[in-house]
N, CA, C and O of each residue as an XYZ file, in Angstrom:
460
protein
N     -90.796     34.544    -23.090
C     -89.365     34.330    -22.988
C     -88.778     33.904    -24.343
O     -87.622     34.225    -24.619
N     -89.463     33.257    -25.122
C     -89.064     32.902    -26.352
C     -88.539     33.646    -27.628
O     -87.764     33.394    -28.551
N     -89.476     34.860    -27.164
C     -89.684     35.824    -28.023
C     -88.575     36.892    -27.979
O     -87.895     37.433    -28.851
N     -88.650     37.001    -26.553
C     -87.606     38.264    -25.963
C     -86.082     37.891    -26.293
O     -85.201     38.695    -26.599
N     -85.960     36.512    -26.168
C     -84.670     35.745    -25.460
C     -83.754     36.272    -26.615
O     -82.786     37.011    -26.437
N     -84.292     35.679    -28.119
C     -83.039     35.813    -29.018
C     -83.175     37.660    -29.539
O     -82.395     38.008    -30.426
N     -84.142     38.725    -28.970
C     -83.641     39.868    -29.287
C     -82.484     40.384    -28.194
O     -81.391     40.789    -28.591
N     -82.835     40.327    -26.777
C     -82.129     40.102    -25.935
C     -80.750     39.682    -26.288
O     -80.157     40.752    -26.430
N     -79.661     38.428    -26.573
C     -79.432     37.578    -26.914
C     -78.432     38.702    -28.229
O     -77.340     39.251    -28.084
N     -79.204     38.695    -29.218
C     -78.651     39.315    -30.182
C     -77.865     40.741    -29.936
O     -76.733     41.029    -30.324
N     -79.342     42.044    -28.721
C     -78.420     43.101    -28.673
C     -76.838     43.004    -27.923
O     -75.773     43.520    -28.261
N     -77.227     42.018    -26.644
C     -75.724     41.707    -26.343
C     -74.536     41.775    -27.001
O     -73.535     42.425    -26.700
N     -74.776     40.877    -28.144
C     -73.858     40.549    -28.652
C     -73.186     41.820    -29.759
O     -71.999     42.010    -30.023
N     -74.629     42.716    -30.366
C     -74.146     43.658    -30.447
C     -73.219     44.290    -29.917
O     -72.182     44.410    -30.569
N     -73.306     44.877    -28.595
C     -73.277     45.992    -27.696
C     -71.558     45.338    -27.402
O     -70.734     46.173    -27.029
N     -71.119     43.979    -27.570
C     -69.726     42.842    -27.432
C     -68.977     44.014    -28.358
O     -68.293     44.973    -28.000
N     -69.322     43.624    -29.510
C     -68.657     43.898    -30.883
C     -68.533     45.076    -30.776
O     -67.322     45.217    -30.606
N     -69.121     46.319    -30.757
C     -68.875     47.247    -30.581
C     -68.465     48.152    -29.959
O     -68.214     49.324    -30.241
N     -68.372     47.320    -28.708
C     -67.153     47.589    -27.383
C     -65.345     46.973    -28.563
O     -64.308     47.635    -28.568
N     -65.483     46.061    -29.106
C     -64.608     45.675    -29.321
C     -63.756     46.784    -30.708
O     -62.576     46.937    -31.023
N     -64.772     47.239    -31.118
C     -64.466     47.778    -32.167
C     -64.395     49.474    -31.728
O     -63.975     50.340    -32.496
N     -64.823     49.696    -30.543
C     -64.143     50.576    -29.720
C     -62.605     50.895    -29.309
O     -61.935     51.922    -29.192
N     -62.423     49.764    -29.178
C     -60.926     49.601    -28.227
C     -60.016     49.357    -29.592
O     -58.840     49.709    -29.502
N     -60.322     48.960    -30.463
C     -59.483     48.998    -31.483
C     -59.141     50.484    -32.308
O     -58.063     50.796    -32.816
N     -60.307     51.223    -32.275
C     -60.018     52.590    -32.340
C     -59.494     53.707    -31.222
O     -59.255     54.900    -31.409
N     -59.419     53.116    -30.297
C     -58.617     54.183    -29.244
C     -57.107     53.729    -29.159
O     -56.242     54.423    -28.624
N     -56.875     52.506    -29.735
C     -55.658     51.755    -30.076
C     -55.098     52.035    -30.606
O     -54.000     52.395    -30.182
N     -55.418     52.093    -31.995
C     -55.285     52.840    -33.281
C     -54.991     54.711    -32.855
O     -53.998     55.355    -33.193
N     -55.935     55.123    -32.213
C     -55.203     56.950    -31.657
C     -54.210     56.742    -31.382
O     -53.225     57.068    -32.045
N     -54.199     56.117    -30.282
C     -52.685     56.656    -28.962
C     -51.684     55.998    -29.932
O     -50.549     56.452    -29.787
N     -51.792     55.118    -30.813
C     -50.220     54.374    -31.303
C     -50.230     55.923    -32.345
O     -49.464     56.824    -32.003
N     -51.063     56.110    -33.491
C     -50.974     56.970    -33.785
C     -50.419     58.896    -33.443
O     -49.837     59.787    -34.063
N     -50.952     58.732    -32.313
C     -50.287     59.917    -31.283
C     -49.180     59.758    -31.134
O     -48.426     60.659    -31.500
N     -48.507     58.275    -30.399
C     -47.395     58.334    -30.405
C     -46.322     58.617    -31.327
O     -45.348     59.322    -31.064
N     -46.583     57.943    -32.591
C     -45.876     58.109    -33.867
C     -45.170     59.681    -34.472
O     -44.071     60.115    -34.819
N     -46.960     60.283    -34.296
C     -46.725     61.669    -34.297
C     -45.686     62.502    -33.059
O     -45.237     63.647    -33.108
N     -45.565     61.734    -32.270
C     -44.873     63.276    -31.274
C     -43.283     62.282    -31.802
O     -42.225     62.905    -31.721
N     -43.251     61.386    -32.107
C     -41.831     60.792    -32.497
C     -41.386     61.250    -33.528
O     -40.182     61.476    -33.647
N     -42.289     61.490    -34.519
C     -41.653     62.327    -35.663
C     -41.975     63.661    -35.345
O     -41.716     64.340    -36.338
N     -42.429     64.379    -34.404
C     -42.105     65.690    -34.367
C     -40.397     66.099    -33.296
O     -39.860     67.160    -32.978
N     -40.093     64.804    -33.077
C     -38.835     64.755    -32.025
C     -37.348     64.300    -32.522
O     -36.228     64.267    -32.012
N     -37.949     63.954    -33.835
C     -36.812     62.765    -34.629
C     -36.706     63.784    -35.837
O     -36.087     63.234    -36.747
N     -37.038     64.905    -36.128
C     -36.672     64.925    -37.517
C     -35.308     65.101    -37.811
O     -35.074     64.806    -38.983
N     -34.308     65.478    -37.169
C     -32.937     64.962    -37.424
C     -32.049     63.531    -38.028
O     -30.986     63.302    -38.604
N     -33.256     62.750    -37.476
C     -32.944     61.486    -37.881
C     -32.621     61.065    -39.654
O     -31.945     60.199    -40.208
N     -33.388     62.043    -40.065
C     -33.295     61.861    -42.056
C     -34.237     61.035    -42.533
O     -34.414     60.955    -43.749
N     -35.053     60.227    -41.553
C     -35.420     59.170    -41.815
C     -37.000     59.212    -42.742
O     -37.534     58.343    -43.431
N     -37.464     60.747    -42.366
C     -38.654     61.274    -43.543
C     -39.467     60.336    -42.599
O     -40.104     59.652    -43.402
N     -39.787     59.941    -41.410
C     -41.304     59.367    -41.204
C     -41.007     57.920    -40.714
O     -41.899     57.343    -40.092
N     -40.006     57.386    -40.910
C     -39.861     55.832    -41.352
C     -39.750     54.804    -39.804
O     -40.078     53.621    -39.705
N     -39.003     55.995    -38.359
C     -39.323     55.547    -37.350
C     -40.548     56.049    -36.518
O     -40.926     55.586    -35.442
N     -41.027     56.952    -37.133
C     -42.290     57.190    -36.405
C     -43.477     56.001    -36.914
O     -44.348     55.590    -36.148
N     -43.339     55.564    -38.277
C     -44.083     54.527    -38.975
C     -44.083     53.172    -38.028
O     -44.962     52.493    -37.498
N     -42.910     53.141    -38.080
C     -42.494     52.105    -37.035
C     -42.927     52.279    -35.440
O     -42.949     51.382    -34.597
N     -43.132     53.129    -35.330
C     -43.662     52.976    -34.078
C     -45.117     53.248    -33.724
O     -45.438     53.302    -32.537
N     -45.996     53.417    -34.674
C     -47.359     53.247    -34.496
C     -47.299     51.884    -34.520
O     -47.648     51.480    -33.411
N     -46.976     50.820    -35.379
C     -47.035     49.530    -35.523
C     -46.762     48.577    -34.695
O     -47.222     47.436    -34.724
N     -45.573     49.281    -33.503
C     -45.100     48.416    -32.654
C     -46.145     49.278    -31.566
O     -46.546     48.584    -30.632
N     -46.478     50.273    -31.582
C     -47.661     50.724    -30.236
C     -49.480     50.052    -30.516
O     -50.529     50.091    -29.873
N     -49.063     49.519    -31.748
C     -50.550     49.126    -32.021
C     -51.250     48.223    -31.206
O     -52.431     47.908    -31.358
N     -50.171     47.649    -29.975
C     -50.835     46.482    -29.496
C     -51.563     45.426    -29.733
O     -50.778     44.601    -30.200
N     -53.036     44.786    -29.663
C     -53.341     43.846    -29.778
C     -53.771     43.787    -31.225
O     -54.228     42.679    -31.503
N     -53.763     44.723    -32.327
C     -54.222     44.936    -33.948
C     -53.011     43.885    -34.749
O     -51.825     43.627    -34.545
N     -54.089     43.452    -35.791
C     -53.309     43.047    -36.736
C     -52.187     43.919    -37.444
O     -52.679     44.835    -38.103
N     -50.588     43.855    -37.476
C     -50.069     44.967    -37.936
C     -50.151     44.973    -39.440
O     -50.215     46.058    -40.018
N     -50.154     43.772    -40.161
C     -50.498     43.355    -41.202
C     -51.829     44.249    -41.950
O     -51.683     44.260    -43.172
N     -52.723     44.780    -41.617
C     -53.644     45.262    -41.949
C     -53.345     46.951    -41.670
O     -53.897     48.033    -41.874
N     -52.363     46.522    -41.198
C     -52.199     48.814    -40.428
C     -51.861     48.966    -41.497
O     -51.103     48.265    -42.167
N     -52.641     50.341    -41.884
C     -52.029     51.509    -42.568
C     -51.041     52.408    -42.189
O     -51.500     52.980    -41.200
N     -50.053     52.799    -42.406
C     -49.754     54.372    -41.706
C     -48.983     54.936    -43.274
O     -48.497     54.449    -44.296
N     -49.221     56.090    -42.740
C     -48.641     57.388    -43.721
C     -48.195     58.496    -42.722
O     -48.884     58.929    -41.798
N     -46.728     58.949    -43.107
C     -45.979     60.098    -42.312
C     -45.993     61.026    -43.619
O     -45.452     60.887    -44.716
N     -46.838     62.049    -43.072
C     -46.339     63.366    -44.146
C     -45.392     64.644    -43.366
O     -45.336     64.825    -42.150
N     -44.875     65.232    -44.140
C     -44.809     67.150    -43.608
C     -44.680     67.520    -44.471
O     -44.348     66.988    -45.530
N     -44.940     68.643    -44.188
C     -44.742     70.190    -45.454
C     -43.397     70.289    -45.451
O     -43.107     70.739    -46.559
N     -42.183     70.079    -44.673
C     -41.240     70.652    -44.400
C     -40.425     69.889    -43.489
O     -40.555     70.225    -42.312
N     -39.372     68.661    -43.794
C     -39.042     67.910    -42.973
C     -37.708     69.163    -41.914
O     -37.652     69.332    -40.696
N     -37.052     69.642    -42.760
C     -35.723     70.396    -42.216
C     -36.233     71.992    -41.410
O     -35.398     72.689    -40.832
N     -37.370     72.293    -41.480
C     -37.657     73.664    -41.123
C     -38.502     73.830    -40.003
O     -39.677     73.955    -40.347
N     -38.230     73.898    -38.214
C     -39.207     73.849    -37.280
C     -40.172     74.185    -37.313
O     -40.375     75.009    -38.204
N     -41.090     73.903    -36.639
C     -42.393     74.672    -36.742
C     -43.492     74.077    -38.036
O     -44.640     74.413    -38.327
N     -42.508     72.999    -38.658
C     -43.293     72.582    -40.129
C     -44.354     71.913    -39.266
O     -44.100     71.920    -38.062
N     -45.612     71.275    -39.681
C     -46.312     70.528    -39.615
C     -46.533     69.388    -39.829
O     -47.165     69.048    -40.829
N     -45.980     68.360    -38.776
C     -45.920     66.367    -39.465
C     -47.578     65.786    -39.204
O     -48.395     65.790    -38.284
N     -47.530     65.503    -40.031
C     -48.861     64.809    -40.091
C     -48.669     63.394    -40.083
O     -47.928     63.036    -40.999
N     -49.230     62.160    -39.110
C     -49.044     60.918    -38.987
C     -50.674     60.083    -39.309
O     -51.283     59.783    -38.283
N     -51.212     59.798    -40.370
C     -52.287     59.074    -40.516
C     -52.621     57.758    -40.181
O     -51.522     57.355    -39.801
N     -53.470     56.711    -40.049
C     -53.415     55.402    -39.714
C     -54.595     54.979    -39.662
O     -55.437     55.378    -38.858
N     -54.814     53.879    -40.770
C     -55.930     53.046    -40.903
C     -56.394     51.808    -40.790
O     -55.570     51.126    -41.399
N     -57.157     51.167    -40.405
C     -57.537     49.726    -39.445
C     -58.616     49.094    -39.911
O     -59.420     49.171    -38.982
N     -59.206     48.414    -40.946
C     -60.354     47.789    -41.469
C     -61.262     47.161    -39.875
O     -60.793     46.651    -38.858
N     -62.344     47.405    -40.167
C     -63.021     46.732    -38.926
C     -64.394     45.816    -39.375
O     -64.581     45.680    -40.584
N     -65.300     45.223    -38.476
C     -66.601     44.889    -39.413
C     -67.241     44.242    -37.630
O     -66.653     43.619    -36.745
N     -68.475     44.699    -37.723
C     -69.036     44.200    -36.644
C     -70.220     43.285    -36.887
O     -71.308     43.606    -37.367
N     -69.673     41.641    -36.317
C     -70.427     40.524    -36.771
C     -71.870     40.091    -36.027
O     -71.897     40.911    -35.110
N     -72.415     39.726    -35.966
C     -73.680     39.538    -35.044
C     -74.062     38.104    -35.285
O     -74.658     37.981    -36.355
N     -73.926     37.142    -34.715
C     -74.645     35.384    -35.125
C     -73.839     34.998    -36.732
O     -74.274     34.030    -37.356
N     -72.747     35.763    -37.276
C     -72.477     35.577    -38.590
C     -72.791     36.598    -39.430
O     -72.240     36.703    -40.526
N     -73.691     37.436    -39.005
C     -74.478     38.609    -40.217
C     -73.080     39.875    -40.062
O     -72.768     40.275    -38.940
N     -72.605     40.209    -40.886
C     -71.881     41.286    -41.120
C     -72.929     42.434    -41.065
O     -73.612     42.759    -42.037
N     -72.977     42.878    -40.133
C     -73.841     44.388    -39.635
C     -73.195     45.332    -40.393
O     -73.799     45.584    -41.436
N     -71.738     46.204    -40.158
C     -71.245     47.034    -40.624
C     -69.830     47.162    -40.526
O     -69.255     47.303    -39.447
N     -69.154     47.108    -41.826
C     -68.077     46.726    -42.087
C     -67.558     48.034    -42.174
O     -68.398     48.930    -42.095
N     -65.804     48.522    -42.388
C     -65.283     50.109    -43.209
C     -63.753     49.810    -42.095
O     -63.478     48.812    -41.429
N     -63.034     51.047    -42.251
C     -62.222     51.313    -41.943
C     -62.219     52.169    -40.754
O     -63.168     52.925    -40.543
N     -61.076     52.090    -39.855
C     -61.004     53.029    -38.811
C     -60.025     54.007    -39.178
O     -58.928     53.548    -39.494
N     -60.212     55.616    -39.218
C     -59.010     56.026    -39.677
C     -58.905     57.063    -38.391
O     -59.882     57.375    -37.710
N     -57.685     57.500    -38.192
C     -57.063     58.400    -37.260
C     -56.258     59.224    -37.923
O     -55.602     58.716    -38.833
N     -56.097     60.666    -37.655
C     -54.826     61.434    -37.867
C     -54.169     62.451    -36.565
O     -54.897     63.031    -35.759
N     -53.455     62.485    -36.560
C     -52.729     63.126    -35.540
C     -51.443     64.294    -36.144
O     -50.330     64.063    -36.615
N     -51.994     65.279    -35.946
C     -50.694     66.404    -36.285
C     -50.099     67.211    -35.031
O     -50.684     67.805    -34.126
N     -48.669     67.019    -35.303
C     -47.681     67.587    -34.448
C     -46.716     68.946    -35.404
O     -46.298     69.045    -36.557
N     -46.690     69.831    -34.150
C     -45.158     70.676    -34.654
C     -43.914     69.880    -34.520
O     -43.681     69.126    -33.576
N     -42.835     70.181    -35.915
C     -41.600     69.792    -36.057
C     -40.957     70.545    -34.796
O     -41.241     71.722    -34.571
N     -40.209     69.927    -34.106
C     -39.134     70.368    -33.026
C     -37.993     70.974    -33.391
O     -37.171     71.309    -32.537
């Protein structure tokens, strides 16, 4: 039992963190998704990206927004059919007893047609 307990013990805590660092990347999609179909719905707005930006950040839910990345591109803000591209990045690091296992970024992209 001694032996087993703290490998036991440890993968748990693995298997925690990386559930956690799961949900922060499916977090990170859908706000991202959202962003994207907002700037494929808004480009009238003039705004080049700036409320779709805004709204990955406010869909980010439980993430630090402070740490979000986002970037709104297109080829072509005024011409349908252009291609918006909405990117978004999330630093992560999965801890174990204190040991930094594996640290990096979460990145997502999501491309929509201009409306």
């Amino acid at each position: 039992m001694a032996l087993v307990l703290p490998i036991l013990a440890g993968l748990m805590l693995a298997i925690a963190q990386f559930g956690i660092v799961f949900n922060q990347y499916l977090t990170l999609t859908d706000a991202t998704r959202a962003g994207a179909r907002k700037a494929a719905v808004a480009r009238f707005a003039g705004d080049d990206g700036a409320a779709a930006a805004g709204l990955v950040k406010s869909a980010a839910g439980d993430l630090d927004t402070s740490k979000l990345t986002v970037s709104v591109t297109s080829t072509n803000w005024n011409v349908p059919g252009s291609d918006v591209t909405v990117s978004a990045q999330y630093p992560y690091s999965i801890n174990i007893l204190g040991w930094v296992v594996k640290s990096g970024s979460l990145t997502t992209t999501q491309t929509e047609r201009l409306e």
